[in-house]
C-alpha angles and dihedrals in degrees: 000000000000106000077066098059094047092043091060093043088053088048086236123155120235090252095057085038084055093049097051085048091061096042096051093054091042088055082045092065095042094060096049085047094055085043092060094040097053095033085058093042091051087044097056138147109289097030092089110126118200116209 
């Protein structure tokens, strides 16, 4: 619907609308990935705090 819209408005085919598409959601990954990564790494054995 409105990737259409943008799409016509860009001037963008449907199969380059299909491709960012793919790599916005695979950047997409990437930064939940590195999240994760770095959320586990700052959270590691010996940083426990009791209250």
């Amino acid at each position: 619907m409105a990737t259409e819209g943008v799409g016509d408005r860009l001037g963008l085919s449907s199969a380059s609308r299909r491709t960012l598409s793919l790599s916005f959601a695979a950047l997409a990954v990437v930064l939940l990935v590195a999240f994760v990564v770095v959320n586990f790494a700052s959270v590691g054995p010996g940083t426990e705090t009791s209250g």
